[in-house]
N, C-alpha and C positions, 0 to 999 in steps of 0.2 A: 504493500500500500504506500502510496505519494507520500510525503512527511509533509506538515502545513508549510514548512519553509521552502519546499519544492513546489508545492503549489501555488505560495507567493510570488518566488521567483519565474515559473511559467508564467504565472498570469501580468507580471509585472515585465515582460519580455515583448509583448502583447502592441505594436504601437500603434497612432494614427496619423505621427505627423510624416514628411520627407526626409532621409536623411541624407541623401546624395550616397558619395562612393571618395572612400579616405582616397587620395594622392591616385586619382585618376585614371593618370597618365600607364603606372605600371598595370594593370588587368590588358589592358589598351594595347602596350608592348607586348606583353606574356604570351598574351590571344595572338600577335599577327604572327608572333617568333613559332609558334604551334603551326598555324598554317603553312609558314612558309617553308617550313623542314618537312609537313606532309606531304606536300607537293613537289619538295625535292625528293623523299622518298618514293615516292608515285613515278617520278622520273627518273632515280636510276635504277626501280627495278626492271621497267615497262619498257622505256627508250634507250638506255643506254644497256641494259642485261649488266648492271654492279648489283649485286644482292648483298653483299656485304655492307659495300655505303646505303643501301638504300633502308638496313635492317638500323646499323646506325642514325640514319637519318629519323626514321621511325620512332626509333628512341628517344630522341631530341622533340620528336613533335610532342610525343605522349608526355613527356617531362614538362614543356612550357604549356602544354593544354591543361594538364592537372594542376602547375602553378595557377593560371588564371580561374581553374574553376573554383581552388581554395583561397583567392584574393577575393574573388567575389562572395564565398558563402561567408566569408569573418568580417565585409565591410557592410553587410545587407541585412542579416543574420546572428552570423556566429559571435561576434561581439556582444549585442545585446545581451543574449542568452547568458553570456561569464559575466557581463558586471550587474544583470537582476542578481544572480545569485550571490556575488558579492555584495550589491547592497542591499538584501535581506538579511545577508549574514552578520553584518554591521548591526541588525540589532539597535536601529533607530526608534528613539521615542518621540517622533513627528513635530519637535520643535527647536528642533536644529536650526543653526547658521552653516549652511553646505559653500563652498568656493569650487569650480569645476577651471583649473589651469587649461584653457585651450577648448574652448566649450564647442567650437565649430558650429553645426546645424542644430546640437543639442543633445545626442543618443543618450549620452551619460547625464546630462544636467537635469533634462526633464522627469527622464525616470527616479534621479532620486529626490524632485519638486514633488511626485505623486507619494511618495513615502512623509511628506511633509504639511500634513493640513495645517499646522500652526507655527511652522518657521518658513525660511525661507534661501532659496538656491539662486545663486550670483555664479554668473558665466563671465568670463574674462576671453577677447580673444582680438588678432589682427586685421582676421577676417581673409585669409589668404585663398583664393580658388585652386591654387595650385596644390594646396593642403588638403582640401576637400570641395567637390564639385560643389558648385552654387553659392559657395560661404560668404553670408551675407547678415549683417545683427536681422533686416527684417524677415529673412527667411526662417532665423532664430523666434524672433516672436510670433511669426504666426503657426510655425510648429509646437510652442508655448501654448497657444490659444485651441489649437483641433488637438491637443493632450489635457486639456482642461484646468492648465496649473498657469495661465499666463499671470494671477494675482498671488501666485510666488515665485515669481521669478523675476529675475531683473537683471538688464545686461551692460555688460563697460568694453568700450572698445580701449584695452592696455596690453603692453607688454608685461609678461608673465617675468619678465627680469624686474622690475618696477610697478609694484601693484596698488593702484590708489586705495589701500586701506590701512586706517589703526592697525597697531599690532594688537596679537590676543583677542582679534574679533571673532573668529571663524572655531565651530566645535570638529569638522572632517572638511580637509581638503583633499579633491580627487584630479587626479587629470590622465586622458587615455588618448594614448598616440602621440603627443604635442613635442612635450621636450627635447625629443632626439631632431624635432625641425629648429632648434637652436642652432647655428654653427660652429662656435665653440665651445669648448670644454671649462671655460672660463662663465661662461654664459649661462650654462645648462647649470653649474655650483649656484649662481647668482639668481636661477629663477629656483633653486629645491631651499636656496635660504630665504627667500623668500616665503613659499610657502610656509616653511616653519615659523618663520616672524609673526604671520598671518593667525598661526594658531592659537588658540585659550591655552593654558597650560590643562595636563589632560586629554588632550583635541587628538585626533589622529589623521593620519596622513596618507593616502590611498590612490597608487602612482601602476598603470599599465604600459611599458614600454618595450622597446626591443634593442639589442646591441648594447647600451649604457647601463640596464641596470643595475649591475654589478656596481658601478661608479656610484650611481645614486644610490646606494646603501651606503658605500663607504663614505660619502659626502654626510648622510643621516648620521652616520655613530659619529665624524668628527665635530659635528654642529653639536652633540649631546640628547639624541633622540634614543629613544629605547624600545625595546620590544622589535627592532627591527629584522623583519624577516624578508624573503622573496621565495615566490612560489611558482611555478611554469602553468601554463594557462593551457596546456594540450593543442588538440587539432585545431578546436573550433575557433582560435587566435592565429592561425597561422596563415599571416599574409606570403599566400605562394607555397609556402612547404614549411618543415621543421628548420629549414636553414634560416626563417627570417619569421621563428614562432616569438612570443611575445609573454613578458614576466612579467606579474604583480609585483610590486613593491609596498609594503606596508610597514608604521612607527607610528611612534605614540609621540608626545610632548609630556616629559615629565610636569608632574602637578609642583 
């Protein structure tokens, strides 16, 4: 039998707004790299009689076809699914101050405004289309609006290096996909201090990325964050395959 917290996180997976498709451009590449190695295997088994390059060729299609078809099921999809269940598993008491680093069209912000009748979820973000199709703040708000949480939500167009807030405001700051679009390593420390600035003491910190997380841990323990763990997010995160799967990151702020 479902456990209620599996049937939260189903149902809270559930959406009705747009969310585009994270950073485009690769499904786009993936996808023609598939066809165009089919149609070279197609032509040297057929036209030229090489069965070997054409068996390799074959290979190469099937490898970028399965990339594209698991870039699309984790940006449409498979994401949703892992952070309902992380933020059911957070174990919210609906009057939170939530902060979403890189909120984009909203997948993560809004879902955890619907966990929220009586606080309130603030999106930060540049608004980059190259990051995510359509990204735009009023694409943000009327996907706010057809999710039914537009009167808790509220959005800042900032850099997540520099966040117009008090410190100690915020009880969970989350952010998914954003950070590793910093370009440097200097960058990426100056927006995870950030975060932490941002937080209540107590407050915790709820980061999904891929390539750096390892760094953004080690940035958490040297800022003096605790509880810090990282966890692998399986298939349904994997932009393209396991080579480019994607880690939670989670810490607490000491009280």
């Amino acid at each position: 039998m479902e456990s209620s917290l599996g049937l939260q996180a189903r149902q809270l997976a559930h959406w009705h707004g747009d969310y585009g498709f994270d950073e485009p451009v690769w499904p786009l590449l993936l996808g023609l790299l598939g066809i165009i190695f089919l149609v070279l295997a197609y032509v040297s088994f057929w036209v030229f009689g090489l069965p070997v390059l054409g068996v390799i060729c074959f290979g190469c299609a099937v490898t970028f076809l399965f990339s594209a078809a698991s870039y699309v099921y984790t940006t449409r999809r498979g994401k949703f699914q892992v952070w309902a269940a992380v933020l059911v598993r957070l174990g919210l008491h609906g009057d939170e101050q939530i902060l979403d680093l890189g909120c984009g069209r909203g997948a993560v912000l809004l879902m955890a405004a619907r966990l929220l009748p009586r606080g309130k979820a603030i999106g930060v973000d540049v608004w980059k289309t190259n990051e995510q199709s359509g990204n735009a703040l009023p694409v943000t708000q009327h996907n706010a609006k057809r999710e039914a949480v537009a009167e808790r939500v509220e959005l800042h167009t900032a850099d997540m290096r520099h966040l117009p807030f008090s410190s100690g405001l915020f009880d969970l700051v989350v952010s998914s996909m954003a950070i590793h679009n910093i370009g440097d390593p200097e960058g990426r420390k100056r927006a995870i201090d950030e975060a932490v600035r941002v937080l209540k003491p107590g407050g915790r910190l709820v980061m999904v990325d891929f390539h750096e997380t390892q760094r953004y841990g080690e940035r958490l323990r040297e800022v003096g964050m605790s509880d810090v763990t990282q966890e692998a997010l399986g298939w349904r995160f994997w932009y393209g395959g396991p080579w480019a799967a994607a880690s939670l990151v989670s810490a607490c702020k000491p009280s």
